[in-house]
C-alpha positions as CSV (number, residue, x, y, z in Angstrom):
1,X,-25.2,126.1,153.5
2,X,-28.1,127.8,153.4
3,X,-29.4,129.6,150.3
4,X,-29.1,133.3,152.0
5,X,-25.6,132.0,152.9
6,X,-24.9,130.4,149.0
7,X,-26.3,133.5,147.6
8,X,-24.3,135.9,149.6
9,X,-21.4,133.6,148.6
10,X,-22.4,133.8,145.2
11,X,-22.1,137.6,145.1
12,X,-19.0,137.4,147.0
13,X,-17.1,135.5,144.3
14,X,-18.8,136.8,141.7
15,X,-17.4,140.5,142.8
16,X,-13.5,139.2,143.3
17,X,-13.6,137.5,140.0
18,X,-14.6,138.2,136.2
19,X,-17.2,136.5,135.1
20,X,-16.9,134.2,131.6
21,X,-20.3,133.1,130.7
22,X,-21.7,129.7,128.9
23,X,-22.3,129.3,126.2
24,X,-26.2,128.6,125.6
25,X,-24.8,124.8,124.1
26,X,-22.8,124.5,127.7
27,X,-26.2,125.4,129.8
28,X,-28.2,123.2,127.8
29,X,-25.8,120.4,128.4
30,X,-25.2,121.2,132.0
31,X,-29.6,120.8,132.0
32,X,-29.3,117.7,130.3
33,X,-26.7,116.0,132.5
34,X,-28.3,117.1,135.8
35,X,-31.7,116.6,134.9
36,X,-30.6,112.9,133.3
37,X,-28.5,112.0,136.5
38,X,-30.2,113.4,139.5
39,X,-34.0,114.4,138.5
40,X,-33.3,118.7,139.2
41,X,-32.7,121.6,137.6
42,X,-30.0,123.6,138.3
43,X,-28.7,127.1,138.0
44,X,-25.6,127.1,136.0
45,X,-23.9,130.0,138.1
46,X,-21.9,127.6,139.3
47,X,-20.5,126.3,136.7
48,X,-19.5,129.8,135.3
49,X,-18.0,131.0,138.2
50,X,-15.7,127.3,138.2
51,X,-14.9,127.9,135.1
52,X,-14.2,131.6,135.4
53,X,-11.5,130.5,138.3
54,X,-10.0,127.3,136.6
55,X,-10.7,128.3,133.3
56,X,-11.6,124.4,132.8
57,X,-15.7,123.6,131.7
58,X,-17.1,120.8,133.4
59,X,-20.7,119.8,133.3
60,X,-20.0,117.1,135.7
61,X,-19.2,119.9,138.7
62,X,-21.3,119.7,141.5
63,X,-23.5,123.2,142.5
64,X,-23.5,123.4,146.4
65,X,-27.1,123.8,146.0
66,X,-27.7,120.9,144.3
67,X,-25.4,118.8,146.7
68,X,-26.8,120.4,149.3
69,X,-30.4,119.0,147.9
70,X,-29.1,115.4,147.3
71,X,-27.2,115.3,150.4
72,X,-31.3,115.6,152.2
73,X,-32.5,113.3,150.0
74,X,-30.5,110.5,150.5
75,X,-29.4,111.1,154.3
76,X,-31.1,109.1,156.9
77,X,-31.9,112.8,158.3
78,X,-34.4,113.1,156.0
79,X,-36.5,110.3,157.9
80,X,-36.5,112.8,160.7
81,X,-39.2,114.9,160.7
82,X,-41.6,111.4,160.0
83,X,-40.1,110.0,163.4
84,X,-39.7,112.8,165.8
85,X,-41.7,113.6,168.6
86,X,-43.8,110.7,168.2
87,X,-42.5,109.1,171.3
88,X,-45.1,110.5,173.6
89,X,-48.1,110.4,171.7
90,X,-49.5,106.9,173.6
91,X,-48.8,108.9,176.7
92,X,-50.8,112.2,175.2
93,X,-53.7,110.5,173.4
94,X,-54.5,107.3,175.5
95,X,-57.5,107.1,173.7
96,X,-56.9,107.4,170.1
97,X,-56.2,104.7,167.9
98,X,-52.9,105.0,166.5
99,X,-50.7,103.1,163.7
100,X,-48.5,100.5,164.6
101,X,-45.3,101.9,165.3
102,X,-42.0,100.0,164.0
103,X,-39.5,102.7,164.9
104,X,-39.4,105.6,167.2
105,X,-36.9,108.3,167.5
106,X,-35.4,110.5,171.0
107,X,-33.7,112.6,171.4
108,X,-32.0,111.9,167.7
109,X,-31.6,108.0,168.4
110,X,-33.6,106.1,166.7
111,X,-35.3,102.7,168.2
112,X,-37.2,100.0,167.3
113,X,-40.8,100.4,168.9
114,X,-41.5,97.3,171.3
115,X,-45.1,97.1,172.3
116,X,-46.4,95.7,175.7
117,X,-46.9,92.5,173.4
118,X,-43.4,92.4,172.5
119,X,-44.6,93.6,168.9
């Protein structure tokens, strides 16, 4: 999900149920955990709006931003954008000198690069 499309869920939920808000010890512990665990910050909306359904606090509940953010970080998608396109570029600039390439990537299949050297 996007964050338009988290927000607008947000405010969706947020108007169908009441709200019961933290306590400042809960946010600080909810900062604490996240920050101790996974290295962000997160917004404890989330959390309030769980615990305004289930009426059960957990600090342990995972935001859909945050998994969203996690879910980039470790997913072999994120190598992506470092081995797209690159395919062509011996074809496009014969005359540059370019690193050795291990790995190539088309159309979303990755490859190891061979070289006319068999490297």
């Amino acid at each position: 999900m996007g964050k338009h499309a988290l927000r607008k869920y947000y405010n969706r939920l947020k108007k169908t149920n009441k709200i019961t808000n933290l306590t400042q010890a809960q946010k600080q512990e909810i900062q604490a955990y996240y920050m101790d665990n996974y290295s962000v910050k997160v917004n404890p909306k989330w959390h309030e709006i769980l615990y305004s359904i289930s009426g059960v606090y957990r600090v342990d509940y995972m935001p859909f931003d945050v998994y969203g953010q996690l879910l980039e970080r470790f997913s072999p998608f994120a190598y992506k954008k470092v081995l797209d396109d690159k395919v062509l570029y011996d074809w496009l600039l014969p005359d540059v000198n370019l690193p050795k390439r291990l790995y190539s990537s088309c159309n979303g299949v990755v490859y190891r690069y061979l070289t006319q050297y068999g490297g």
